[in-house]
N, C-alpha and C positions, 0 to 999 in steps of 0.2 A: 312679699306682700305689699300691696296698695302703703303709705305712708297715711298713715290718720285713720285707717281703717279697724275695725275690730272684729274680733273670730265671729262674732254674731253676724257683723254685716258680710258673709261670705255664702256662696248657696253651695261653693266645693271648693275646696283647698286641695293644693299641690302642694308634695314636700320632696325634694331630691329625687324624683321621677326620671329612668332611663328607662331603654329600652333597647337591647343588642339581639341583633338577627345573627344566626349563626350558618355559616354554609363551609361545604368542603371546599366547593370550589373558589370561591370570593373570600374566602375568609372571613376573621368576625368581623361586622360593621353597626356601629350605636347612631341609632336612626333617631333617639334624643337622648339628651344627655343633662343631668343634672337641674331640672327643671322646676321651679318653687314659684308659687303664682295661687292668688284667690279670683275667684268669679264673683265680685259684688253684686249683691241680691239686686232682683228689679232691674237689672241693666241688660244694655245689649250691649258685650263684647265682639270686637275684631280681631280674628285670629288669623292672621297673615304673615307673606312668607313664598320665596319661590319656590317652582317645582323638586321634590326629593329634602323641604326643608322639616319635614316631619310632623307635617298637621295633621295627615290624616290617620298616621298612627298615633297621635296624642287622644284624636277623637277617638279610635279604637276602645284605648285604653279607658279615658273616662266613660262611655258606656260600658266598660265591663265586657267587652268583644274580643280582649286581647289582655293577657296579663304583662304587666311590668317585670323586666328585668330588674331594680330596684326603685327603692321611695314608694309612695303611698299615697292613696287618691282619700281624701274624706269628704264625704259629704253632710252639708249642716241640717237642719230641721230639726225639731224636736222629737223626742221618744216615741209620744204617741201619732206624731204626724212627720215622717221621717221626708226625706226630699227625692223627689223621682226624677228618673231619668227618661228622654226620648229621644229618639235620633235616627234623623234622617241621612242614610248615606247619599255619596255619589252620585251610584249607579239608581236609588229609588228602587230596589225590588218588588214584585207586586206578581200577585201568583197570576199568567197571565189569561188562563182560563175564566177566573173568576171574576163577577161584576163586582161593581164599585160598589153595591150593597152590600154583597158577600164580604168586602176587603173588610169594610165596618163592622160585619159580626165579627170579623177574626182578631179586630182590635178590641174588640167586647171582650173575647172568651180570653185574648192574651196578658189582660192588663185585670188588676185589682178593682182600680180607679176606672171608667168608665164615661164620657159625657155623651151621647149620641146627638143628641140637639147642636152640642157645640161645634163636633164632627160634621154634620149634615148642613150647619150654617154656614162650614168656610167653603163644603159643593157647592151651595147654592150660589155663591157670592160670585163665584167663578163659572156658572153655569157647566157644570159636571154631573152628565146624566146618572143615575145608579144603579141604570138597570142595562148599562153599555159594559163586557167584556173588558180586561183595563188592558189586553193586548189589543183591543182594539182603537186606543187613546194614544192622541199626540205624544208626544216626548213632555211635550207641559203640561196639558192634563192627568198624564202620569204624576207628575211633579206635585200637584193639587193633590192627587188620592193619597201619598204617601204626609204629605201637610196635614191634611184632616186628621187620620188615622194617630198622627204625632199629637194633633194637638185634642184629640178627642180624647188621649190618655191622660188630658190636665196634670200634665210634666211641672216639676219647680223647676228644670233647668231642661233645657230643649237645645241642643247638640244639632248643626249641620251642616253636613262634609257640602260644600258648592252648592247651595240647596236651587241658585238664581241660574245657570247654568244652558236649563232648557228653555229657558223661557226671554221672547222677545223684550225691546227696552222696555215698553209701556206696561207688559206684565209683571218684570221685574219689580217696578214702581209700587206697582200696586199691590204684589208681594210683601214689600216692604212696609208699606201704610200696614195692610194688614196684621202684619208679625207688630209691629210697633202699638196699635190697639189691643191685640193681646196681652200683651206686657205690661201697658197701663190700665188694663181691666182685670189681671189675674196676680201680678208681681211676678210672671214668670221669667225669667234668667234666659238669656240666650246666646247661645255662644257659636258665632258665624265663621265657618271656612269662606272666604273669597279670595280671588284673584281679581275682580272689577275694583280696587282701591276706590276707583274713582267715584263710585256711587256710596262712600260709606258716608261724608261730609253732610251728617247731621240727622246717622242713624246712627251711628258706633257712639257708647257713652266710653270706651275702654276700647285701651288697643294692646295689644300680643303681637309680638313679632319677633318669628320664630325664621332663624337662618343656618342651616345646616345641624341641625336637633338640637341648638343651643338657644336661650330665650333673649333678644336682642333688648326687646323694649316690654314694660309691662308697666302702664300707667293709664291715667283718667285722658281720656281725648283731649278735653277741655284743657287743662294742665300743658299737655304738649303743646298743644298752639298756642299757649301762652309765653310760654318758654323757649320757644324760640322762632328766631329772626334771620332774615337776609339781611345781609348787608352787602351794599352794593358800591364800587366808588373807582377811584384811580388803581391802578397796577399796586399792588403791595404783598409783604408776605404777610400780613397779621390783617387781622380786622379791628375797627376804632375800639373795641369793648373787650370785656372779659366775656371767659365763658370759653367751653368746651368747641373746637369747629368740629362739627360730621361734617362738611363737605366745602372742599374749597376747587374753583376755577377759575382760570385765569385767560387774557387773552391780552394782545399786546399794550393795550393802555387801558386796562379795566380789570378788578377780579373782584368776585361775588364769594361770600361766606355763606354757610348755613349754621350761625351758632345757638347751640344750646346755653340759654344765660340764665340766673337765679334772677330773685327780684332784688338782691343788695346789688349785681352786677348789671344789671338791664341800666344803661343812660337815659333820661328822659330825652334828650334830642339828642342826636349825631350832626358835628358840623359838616356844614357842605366843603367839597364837594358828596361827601357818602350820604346815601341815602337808604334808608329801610323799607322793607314789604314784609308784608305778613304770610307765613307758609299755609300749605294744604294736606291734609292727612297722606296723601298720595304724596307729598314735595317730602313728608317725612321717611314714610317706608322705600323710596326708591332710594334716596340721600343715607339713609342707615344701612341700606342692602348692597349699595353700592362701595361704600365703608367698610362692610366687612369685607366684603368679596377682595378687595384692597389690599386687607391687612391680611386675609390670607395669603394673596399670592407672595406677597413679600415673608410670610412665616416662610412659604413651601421654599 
């Protein structure tokens, strides 16, 4: 769990969460493994990680779409007002016969909770006709119907597998703005499958990073780019500071650190010649995937 945090401020907790797929042929294989992690209320989490690294069976499983081979999912809320779940996968299913109005009754009769207005506002936003067939809609319109329908269930925590996917740069954006006015207008939790890293810088309040169904990183955005630092300077094997290196290169009269330093170890200045820059949520995840990828080969 998050450090400073407490069981209140979670919308679900993870505890020792695996999950082994079993076949004759392949033998067993644990698609995750051991995995212990809170969703801070009101946040948007980054849940990232390369191809086969077990995101989209972790979403599985916190929707309730795939049971655990061990550990235990909780969800917070209170008695009378327990915390819901939605989730938009991948693939976006959508009955393809049916119009986008139809989809909205089906999210009526499937759900307790219920907001139509709220449903209908995020079509409108995006000009999503409702009386268009949804086999007959883009791959990003599509995307929008399955949007609405998630967030018409007024979810506490809104789950989704590559939700940005179909959609070009500028709608992506504006996916984003949107999901982010949700969240500061409802407290809703959201917890992002992506592979774009690069667009998360300064929509992820929280990052997850999950590398071969083990949990790599789990902390507050903010915190990580705090903590750590390039260091850039002459050819050497160490860098001027303390602190953990995830990633060191080197070239014949130059080598670069990426360290993770505390606030007792962080130096207010570095003599010259070394010099500091500050990282990018993407300079983290590819420097920590890269790491491990590393320290496997060298295990195997």
């Amino acid at each position: 769990m998050t450090a400073g945090t407490t069981d209140e401020q979670f919308a679900l907790q993870v505890n020792g969460l695996g999950k082994e797929y079993r076949s004759r042929l392949r033998g067993n294989n644990w698609a995750l493994r051991d995995c212990t992690f809170g969703l801070p209320s009101g946040k948007v989490i980054a849940l990232v990680g390369a191809n086969g690294a077990g995101k989209t069976t972790l979403l599985s499983i916190l929707a309730g779409l795939l049971a655990p081979t061990e550990g235990i999912v909780r969800l917070g809320g209170s008695p009378g007002e327990p915390n819901r779940i939605s989730f938009v996968a991948q693939d976006k299913p959508l009955y393809r016969h049916f119009s986008v109005r139809d989809m909205l009754k089906v999210g009526q009769r499937l759900n307790r909770v219920w907001d139509d207005e709220r449903a209908k506002r995020w079509l409108r936003r995006f000009d999503i006709p409702l009386d268009r067939p949804c086999g007959r809609l883009s791959g990003g319109q599509q995307a929008h119907v399955a949007f609405a329908v998630a967030v018409g269930s007024r979810p506490s925590v809104l789950l989704l597998d590559e939700p940005l996917s179909n959609l070009d740069p500028l709608a992506r954006r504006d996916v984003t703005q949107e999901l982010l006015g949700e969240v500061a207008d409802t407290g809703m939790t959201v917890l992002l499958s992506t592979h774009v890293v690069a667009e998360l810088g300064g929509v992820a309040d929280h990052l997850l990073l999950l590398s071969r169904g083990t949990l790599l990183v789990d902390n507050d955005a903010d915190d990580l780019l705090t903590e750590h630092l390039y260091y850039v300077g002459p050819s050497a094997t160490e860098p001027p500071c303390d602190g953990e290196i995830i990633k060191a290169s080197h070239s014949k009269n130059q080598s670069s650190f990426l360290v993770r330093v505390g606030p007792a170890d962080q130096p207010a200045s570095v003599a010259a010649p070394w010099t500091t820059r500050p990282v990018s949520l993407e300079d983290l995840v590819i420097a920590y995937l890269e790491s491990d990828r590393a320290n496997a080969a060298v295990a195997a």
